[in-house]
C-alpha positions in Angstrom: 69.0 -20.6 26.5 69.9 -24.0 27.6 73.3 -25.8 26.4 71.3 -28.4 25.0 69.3 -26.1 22.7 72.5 -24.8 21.6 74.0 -27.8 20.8 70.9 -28.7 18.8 71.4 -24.8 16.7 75.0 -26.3 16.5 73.8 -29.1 14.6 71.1 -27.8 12.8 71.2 -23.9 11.2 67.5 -23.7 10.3 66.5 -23.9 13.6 68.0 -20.4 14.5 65.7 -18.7 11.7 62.8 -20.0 13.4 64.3 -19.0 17.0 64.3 -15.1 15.0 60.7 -15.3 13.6 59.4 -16.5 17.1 60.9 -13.5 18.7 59.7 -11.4 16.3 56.2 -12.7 17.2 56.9 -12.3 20.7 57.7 -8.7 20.4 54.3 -8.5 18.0 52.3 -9.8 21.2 54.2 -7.8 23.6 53.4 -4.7 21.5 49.8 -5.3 21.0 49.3 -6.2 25.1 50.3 -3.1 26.1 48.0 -1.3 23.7 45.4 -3.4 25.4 46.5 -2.3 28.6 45.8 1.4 27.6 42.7 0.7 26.6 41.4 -1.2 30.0 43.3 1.9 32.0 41.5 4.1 30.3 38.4 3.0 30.6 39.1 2.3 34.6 40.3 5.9 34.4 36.5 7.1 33.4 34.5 4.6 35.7 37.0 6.0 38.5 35.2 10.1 37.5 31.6 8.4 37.0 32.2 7.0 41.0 33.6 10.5 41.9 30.9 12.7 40.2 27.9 10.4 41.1 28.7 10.1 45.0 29.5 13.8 45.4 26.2 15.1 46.8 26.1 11.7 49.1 30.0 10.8 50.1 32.8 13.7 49.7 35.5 11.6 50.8 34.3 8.6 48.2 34.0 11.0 45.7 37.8 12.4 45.7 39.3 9.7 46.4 38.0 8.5 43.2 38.9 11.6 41.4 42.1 12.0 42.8 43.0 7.9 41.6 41.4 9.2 37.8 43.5 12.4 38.0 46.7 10.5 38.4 46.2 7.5 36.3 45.9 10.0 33.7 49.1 11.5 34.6 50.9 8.0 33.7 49.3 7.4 30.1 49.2 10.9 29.2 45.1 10.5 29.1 44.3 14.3 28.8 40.6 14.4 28.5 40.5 11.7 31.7 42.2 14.2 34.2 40.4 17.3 32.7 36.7 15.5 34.0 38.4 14.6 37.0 39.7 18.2 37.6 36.1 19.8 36.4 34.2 17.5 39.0 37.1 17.9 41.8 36.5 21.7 41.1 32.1 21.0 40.9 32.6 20.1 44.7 34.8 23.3 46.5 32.4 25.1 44.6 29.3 22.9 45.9 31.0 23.4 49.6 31.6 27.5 49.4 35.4 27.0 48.6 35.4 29.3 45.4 39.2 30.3 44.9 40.4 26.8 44.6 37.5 25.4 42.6 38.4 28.2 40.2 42.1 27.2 40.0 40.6 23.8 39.4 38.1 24.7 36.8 40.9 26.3 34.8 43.3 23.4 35.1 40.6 21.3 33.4 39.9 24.3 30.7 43.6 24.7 29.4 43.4 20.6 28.9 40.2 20.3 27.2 41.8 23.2 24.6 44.9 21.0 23.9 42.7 18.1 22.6 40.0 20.8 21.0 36.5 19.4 23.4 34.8 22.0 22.2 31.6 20.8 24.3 33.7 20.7 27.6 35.4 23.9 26.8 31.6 25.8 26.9 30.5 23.6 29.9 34.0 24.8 31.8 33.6 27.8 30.8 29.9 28.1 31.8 30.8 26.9 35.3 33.4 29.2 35.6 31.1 32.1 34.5 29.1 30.8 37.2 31.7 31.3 39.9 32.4 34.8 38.7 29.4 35.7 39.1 28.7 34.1 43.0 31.9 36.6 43.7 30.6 39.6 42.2 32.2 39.7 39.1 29.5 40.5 36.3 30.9 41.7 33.4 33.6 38.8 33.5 31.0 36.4 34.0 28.8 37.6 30.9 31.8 37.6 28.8 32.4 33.6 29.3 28.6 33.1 29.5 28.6 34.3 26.1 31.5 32.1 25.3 29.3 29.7 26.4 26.2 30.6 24.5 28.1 30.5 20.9 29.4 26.8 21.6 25.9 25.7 22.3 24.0 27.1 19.9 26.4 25.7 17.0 26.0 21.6 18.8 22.1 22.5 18.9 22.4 21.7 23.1 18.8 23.0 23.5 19.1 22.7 27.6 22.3 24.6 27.9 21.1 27.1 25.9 18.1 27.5 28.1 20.3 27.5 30.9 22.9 29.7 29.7 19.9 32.2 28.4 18.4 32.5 32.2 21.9 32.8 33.4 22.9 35.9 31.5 19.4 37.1 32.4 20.0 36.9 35.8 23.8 38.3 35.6 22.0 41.5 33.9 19.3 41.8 36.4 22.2 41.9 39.1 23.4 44.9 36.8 19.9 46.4 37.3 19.3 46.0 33.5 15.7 45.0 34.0 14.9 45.5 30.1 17.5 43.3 28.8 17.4 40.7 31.1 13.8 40.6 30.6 14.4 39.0 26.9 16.8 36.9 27.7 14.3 35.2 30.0 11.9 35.1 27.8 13.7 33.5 25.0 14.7 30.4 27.6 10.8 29.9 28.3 9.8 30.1 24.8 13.0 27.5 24.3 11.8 25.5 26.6 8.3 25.1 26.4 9.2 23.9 22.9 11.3 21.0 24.3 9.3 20.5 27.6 12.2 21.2 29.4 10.8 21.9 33.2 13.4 22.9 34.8 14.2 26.0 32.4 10.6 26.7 32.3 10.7 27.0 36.0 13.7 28.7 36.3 12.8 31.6 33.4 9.5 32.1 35.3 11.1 32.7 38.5 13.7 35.0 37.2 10.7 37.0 35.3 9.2 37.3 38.4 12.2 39.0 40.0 12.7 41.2 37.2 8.9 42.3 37.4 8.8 43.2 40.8 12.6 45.0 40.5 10.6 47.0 38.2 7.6 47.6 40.4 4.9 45.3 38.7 4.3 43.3 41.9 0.8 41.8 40.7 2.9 40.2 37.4 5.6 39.4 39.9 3.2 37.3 41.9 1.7 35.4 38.7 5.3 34.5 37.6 6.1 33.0 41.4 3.0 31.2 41.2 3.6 29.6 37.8 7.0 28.6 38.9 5.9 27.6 42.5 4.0 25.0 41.0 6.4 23.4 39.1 8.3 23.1 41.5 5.5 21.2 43.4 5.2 18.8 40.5 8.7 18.0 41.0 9.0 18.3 44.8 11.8 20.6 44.7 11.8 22.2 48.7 14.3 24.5 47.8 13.0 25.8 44.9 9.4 26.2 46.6 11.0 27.9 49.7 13.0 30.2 47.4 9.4 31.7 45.2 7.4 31.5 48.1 9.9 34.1 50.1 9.4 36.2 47.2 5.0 35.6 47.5 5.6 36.5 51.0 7.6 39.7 49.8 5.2 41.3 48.1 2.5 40.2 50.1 4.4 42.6 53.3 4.4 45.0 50.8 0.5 44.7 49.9 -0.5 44.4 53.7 -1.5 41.2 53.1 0.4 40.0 56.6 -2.0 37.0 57.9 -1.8 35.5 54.4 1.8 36.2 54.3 2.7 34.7 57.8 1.1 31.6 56.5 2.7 31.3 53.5 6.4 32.0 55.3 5.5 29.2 58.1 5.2 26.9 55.5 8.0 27.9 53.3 9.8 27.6 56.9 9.3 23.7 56.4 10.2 23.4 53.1 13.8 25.0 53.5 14.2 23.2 57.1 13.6 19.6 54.9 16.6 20.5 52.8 18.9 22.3 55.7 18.9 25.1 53.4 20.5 27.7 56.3 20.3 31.0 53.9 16.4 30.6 53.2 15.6 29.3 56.7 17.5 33.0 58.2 15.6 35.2 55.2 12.2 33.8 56.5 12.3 34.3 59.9 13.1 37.6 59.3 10.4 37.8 57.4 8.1 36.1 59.7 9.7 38.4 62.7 8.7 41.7 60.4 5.2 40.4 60.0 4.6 39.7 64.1 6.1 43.5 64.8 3.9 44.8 62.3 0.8 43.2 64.0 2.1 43.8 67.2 2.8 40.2 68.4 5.7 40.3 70.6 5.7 37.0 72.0 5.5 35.4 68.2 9.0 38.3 67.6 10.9 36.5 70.5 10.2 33.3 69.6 11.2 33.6 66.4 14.1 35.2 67.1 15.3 32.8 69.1 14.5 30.4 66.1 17.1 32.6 64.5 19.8 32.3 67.5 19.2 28.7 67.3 19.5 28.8 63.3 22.7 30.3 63.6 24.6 28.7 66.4 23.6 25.2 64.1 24.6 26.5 60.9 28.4 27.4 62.8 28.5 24.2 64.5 27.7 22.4 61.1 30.2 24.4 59.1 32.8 24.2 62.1 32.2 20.2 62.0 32.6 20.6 58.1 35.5 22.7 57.9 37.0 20.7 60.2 36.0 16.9 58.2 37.2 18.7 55.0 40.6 19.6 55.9 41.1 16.1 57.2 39.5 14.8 54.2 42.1 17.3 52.1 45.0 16.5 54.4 44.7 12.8 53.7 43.7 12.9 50.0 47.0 14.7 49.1 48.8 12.2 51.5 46.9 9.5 49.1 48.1 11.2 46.3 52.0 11.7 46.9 51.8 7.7 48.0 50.0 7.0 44.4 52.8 8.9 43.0 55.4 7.4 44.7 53.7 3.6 43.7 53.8 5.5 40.0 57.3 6.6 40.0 58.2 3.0 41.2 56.2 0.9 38.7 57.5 3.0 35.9 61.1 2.1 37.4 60.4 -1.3 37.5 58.8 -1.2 34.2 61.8 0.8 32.8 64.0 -2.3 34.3 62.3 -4.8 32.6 61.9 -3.2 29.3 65.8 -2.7 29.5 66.4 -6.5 30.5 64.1 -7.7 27.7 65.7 -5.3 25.0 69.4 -6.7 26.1 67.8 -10.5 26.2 66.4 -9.5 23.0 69.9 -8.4 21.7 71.7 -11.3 23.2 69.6 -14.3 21.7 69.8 -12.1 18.0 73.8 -12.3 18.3 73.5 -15.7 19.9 71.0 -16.4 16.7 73.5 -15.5 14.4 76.8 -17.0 15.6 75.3 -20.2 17.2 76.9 -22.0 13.9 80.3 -20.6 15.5 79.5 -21.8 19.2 81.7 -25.0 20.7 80.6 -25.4 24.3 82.5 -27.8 26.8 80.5 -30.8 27.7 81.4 -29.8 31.3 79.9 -26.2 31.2 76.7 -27.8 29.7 76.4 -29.9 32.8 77.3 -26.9 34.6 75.1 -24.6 33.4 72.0 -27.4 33.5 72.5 -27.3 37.3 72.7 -23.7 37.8 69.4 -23.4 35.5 67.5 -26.4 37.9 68.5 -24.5 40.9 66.9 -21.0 39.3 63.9 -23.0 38.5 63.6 -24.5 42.0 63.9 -20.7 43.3 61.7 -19.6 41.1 59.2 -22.3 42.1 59.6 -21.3 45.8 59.0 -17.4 45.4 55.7 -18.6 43.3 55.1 -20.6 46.1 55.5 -17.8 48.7 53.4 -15.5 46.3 50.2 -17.9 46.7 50.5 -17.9 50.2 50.8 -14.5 50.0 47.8 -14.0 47.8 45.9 -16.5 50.0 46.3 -13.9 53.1 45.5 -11.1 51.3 42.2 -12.5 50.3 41.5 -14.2 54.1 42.2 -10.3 55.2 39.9 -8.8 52.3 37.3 -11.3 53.6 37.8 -9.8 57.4 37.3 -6.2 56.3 34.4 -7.0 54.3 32.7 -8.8 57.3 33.7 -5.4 59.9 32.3 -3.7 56.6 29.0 -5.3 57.2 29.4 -5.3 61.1 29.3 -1.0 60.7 26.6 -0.4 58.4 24.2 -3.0 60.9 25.6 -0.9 63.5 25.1 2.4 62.0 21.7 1.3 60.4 20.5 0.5 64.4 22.1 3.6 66.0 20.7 5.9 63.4 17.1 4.3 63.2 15.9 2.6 66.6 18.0 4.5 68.9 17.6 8.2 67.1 14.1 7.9 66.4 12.7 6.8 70.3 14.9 10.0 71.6 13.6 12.6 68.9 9.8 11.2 69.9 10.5 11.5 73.8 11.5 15.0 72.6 8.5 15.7 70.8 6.0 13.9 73.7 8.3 16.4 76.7 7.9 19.8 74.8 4.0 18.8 74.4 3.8 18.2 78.0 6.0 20.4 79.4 3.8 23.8 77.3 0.4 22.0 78.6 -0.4 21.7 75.1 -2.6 18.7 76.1 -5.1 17.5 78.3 -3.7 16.2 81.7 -5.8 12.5 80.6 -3.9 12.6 77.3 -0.3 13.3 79.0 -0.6 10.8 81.3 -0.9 8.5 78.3 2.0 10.5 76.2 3.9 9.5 79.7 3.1 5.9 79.6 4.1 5.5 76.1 7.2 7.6 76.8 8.0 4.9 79.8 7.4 1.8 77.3 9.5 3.4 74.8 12.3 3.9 76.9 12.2 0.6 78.4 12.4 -0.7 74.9 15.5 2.0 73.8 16.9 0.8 77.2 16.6 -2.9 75.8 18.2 -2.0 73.1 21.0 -0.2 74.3 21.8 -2.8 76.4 21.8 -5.7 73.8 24.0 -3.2 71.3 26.5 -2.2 74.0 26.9 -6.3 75.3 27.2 -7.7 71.9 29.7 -5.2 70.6 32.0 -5.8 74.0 32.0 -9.4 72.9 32.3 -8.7 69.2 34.9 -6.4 69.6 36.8 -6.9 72.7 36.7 -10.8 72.3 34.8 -10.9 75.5 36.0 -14.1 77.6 32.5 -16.6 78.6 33.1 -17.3 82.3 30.8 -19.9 83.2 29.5 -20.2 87.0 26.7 -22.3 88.5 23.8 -19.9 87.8 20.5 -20.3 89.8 18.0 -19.8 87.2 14.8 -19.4 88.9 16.8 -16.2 90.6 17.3 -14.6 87.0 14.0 -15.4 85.9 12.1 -13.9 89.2 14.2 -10.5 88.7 13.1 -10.6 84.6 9.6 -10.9 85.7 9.7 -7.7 88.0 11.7 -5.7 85.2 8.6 -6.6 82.8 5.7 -6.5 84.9 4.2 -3.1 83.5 4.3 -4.6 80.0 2.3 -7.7 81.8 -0.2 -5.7 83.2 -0.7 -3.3 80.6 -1.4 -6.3 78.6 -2.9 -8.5 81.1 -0.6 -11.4 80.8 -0.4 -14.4 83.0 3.5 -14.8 83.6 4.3 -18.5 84.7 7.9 -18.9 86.2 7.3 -22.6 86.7 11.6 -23.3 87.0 12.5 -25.5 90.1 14.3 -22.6 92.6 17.2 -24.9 93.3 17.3 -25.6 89.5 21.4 -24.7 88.4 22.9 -24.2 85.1 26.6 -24.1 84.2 26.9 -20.8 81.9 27.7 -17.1 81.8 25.6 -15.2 84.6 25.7 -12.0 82.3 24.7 -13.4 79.0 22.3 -15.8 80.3 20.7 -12.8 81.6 20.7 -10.9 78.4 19.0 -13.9 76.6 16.2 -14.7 78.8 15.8 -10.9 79.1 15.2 -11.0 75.1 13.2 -14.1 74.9 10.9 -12.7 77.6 10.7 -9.5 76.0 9.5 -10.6 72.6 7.1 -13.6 74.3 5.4 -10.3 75.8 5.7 -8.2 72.3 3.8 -11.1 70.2 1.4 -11.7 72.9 -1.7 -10.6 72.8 -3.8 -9.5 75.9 -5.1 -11.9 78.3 -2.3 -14.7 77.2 -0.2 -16.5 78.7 3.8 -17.2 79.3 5.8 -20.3 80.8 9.1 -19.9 81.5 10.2 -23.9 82.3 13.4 -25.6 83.2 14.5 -29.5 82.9 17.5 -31.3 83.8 18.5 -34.4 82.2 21.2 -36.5 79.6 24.1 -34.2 81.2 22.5 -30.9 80.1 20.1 -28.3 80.8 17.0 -27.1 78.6 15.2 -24.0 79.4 12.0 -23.1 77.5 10.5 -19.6 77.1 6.5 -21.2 75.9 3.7 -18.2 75.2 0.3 -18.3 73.5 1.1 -15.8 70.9 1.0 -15.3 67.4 3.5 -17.9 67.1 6.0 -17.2 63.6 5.6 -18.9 60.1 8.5 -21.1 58.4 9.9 -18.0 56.0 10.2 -16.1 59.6 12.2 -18.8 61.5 14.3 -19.4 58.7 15.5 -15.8 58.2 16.2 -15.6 62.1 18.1 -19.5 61.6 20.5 -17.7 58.9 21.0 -14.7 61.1 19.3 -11.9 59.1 18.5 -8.8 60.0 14.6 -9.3 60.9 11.8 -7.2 62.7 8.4 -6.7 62.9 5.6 -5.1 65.0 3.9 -6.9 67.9 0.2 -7.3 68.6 0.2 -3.8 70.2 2.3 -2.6 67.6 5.7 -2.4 69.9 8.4 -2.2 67.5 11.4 -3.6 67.7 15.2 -3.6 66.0 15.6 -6.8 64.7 19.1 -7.2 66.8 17.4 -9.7 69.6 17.2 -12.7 68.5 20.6 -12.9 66.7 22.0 -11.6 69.8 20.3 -14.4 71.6 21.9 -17.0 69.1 25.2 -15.6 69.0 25.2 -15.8 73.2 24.1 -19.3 73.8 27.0 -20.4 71.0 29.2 -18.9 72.4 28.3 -21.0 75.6 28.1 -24.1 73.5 24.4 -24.4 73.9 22.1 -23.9 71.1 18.9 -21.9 70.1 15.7 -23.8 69.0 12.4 -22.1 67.5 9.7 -24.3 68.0 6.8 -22.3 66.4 3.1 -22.4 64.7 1.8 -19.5 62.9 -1.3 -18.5 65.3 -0.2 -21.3 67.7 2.3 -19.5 69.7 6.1 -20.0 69.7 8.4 -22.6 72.1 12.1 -21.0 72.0 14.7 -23.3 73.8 17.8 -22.9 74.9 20.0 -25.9 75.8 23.5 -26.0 77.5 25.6 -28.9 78.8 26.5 -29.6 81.9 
């Protein structure tokens, strides 16, 4: 409070009641903002488990992080239900990845806080998933107990589908027990529930689980009909597990009937199924099966192949859960280093918010006493003038720090604009490496087995070779561009411009290409004076013409024609790549102008990564030249690249 406002409550007593019933008001607004506060955490608090449990099957480390953030947020408002679904979905992936010891310590940290705030619906779903992980260790009779527990909850909320699923559980937890009788009705009494709700995946799941209890009891023909009925489900929902899993128990009883050509069939192709989803246990159990078949028809060759299908299984399946072990206890490590620095950050908001709630209950205090005794104040003339300075010179501090704080706020957001960018830069990077690089080396796989087991005609190989030597020229292409444009990207490659003798660069470009020419009978013009020279970067210059040649030849059709043509003149250089090609329309120059991501096949349907051209662009900048598209849909294309002198 200023001396000149106290002089004024001096003066005038009424003004010191109204001083009280602002601060009242204050403390009103102050009261009712930080129940507003709760409300916006907590509702941060469940988008934060909505992140964590929908990116769990796609991103692990996404996943807890976001958990982990919900988990301790809680922690600081006291939310209870908030760090319960973080704990139950933290605990739904260890189980999901074979950890079962600490997903159960998890589950039951969630189950003791849904009991203190009575969720009776989360209790049973806790509780079922706990059942769950009894029963993957062995433990039946625990596991029927909860299930049970389960079963009551449900069946008073009317949840039709967890009673289904609850139902075929028990069933199953009984068969295990070898009580085919009993577990019989309980699957039963899901499909009748739900074929009276259309509910298709406890349909399914009932007929497969009658199927195994039927042929546990020796009634293989009924045991078929059931796998059938749930194999085509199954279908209708393109499940490849759940196909692979009936169709191992078709083939089962198909060994058992003799039936083995039908049954090697049936296991080949269930093969495919559980390949598609990586699903290691189903892929070993049918090449077992298909390795019993062979020996029973006496095919030896088929036996050692397959079983070194089976080596091969099983020296992936170790180096994928080595790689995952390994990713997971780095992804633990740094999740509880995450968390103890979120704690910390906790512990020293609340500190600070402890300090301030203590400075504004003693301000608080002071202006009430202040309030009440102003009447009794006399303040020296001098200390008003005194005090007005010292109050100026906090205000002019004040207005520096706010001043540092936008400068500060400016930065942050210049370096949340940087990562964002390096954001994009990796998922282009990863979206290239994954698609045109993987896919060329799993075909040249493909073509090489074919030729190298003379599985085809020696006509049709020499093809599957010519097509193998295009598409490694292209990879190479692409290799080359990648690994050039990420030196300059990331290493802040320096240009080093030299005089350049461009008819030199061309000549060699010509000779790289010239089985693309033939192959497509294309007249190549290198019509560039050979003492023609250009000030510029003998690498990237190189790398541009390279692409600019490359695509003239992709949108080409046969019998056409390319220029390549250079012209001196107004202190600068301009060298044209000219073909007689499809040419591009205005929507396709315009998304290469603005730098997107753009490709498409060429008249002999070579594909290509969309990286080229941008590269191209980004080189001659760089330079201080430019790019220009001339171009007419079904005219051909003109692309130009100009540099100064």
């Amino acid at each position: 409070m200023s001396l000149s406002k106290i002089s004024v409550l001096n003066q005038n007593p009424t003004y010191s009641f109204r001083l009280i019933v602002q601060l009242i008001l204050s403390i009103c607004i102050l009261s009712n903002a930080a129940s507003q506060s709760t409300v916006d955490t907590i509702a941060l608090i469940n988008s934060y488990n909505q992140v964590g449990f929908e990116s769990k099957k796609s991103d692990i480390t996404k996943a807890l992080t976001n958990l982990h953030l919900a988990q301790n947020l809680s922690k600081k408002i006291g939310y209870k239900r908030g760090q319960a679904i973080s704990y139950m979905y933290e605990a739904g992936i260890n189980q999901q990845q074979g950890f079962s010891k600490r997903a159960l310590s998890d589950f039951y940290n969630a189950l003791v806080l849904f009991k203190t705030i009575n969720d009776t619906f989360n209790i049973a779903k806790v509780n079922q998933l706990i059942a769950y992980s009894l029963l993957t260790t062995g433990n039946y009779d625990s596991a029927l107990k909860v299930y049970d527990s389960s079963l009551i909850v449900y069946e008073k909320l009317k949840k039709s589908q967890e009673i289904v699923n609850v139902n075929n559980s028990i069933g199953f937890v009984l068969l295990k027990k070898n009580q085919v009788k009993e577990a019989i009705s309980f699957f039963e009494k899901a499909l009748l529930i739900s074929n009276s709700i259309s509910y298709k995946y406890g349909i399914k799941k009932a007929y497969y689980y009658l199927g195994l209890a039927k042929e546990q009891a020796g009634f293989d023909f009924i045991a078929n009909d059931y796998f059938l009925q749930s194999l085509a489900i199954d279908r209708d929902i393109n499940d490849r597990y759940g196909i692979a899993l009936n169709e191992i128990s078709i083939v089962s009883i198909l060994i058992k009937q003799q039936k083995l050509q039908q049954a090697e069939r049936i296991a080949v192709n269930a093969y495919s199924s559980a390949k598609e989803v990586d699903a290691y246990e189903l892929e070993d159990t049918l090449i077992k099966q298909i390795v019993l078949i062979n020996r029973l028809n006496g095919n030896s060759k088929n036996v050692v192949d397959w079983q070194d299908s089976s080596i091969a299984l099983l020296k992936k399946q170790r180096v994928k859960e080595n790689e995952y072990a390994a990713n997971l206890l780095e992804i633990i490590k740094d999740q509880l280093d995450q968390r103890l620095e979120n704690e910390k950050a906790i512990q020293r908001a609340e500190r600070v918010s402890s300090e301030q709630f203590y400075i504004i209950t003693v301000g608080t205090f002071i202006l009430i006493i202040l309030a009440v005794l102003v009447v009794m104040v006399f303040i020296n003339f001098q200390k008003q003038k005194l005090f007005g300075r010292e109050l100026r010179a906090k205000n002019i501090l004040i207005e520096a720090q706010i001043s540092e704080l936008g400068t500060l706020n400016k930065e942050i957001s210049q370096q949340n604009i940087m990562l964002e960018d390096d954001n994009k830069t990796k998922d282009k990077l990863l979206s290239i490496i994954s698609h045109d690089l993987r896919n060329p080396l799993v075909n040249t796989k493909g073509i090489l087995n074919l030729v190298n087991q003379d599985m085809v005609p020696e006509d049709e190989a020499k093809l599957l070779l010519l097509q193998l030597e295009t598409q490694y020229m292209s990879t190479t292409s692409l290799l080359d561009n990648l690994l050039f444009w990420l030196k300059g990207q990331m290493l802040g490659k320096d240009v080093e411009k030299i005089k350049v003798t461009i008819f030199n660069i061309v000549k060699g470009l010509e000779d790289e290409h010239q089985l693309l020419l033939k192959r497509k009978s294309i007249q190549f013009n290198n019509m560039i004076e050979p003492d023609l020279k250009i000030l510029a970067d003998k690498e990237m210059i190189r790398i541009v013409l390279r692409n600019l040649i490359s695509n003239a030849i992709k949108f080409t059709p046969q019998n056409g024609v390319i220029y390549v043509i250079g012209k001196h003149f107004n202190n600068e250089t301009k060298v044209m790549v000219k073909d007689s090609g499809i040419g591009m329309t205005v929507e396709t120059i315009q998304k290469i102008t603005a730098k997107q991501y753009y490709t498409t096949a060429g008249t002999a349907l070579e594909k290509g990564s969309g990286f080229g051209l941008m590269l191209c662009t980004d080189l001659v900048n760089r330079q201080g030249g430019k790019l220009t598209i001339e171009s007419e849909f079904g005219k051909g294309s003109n692309l130009i690249i100009t540099l100064p002198d």
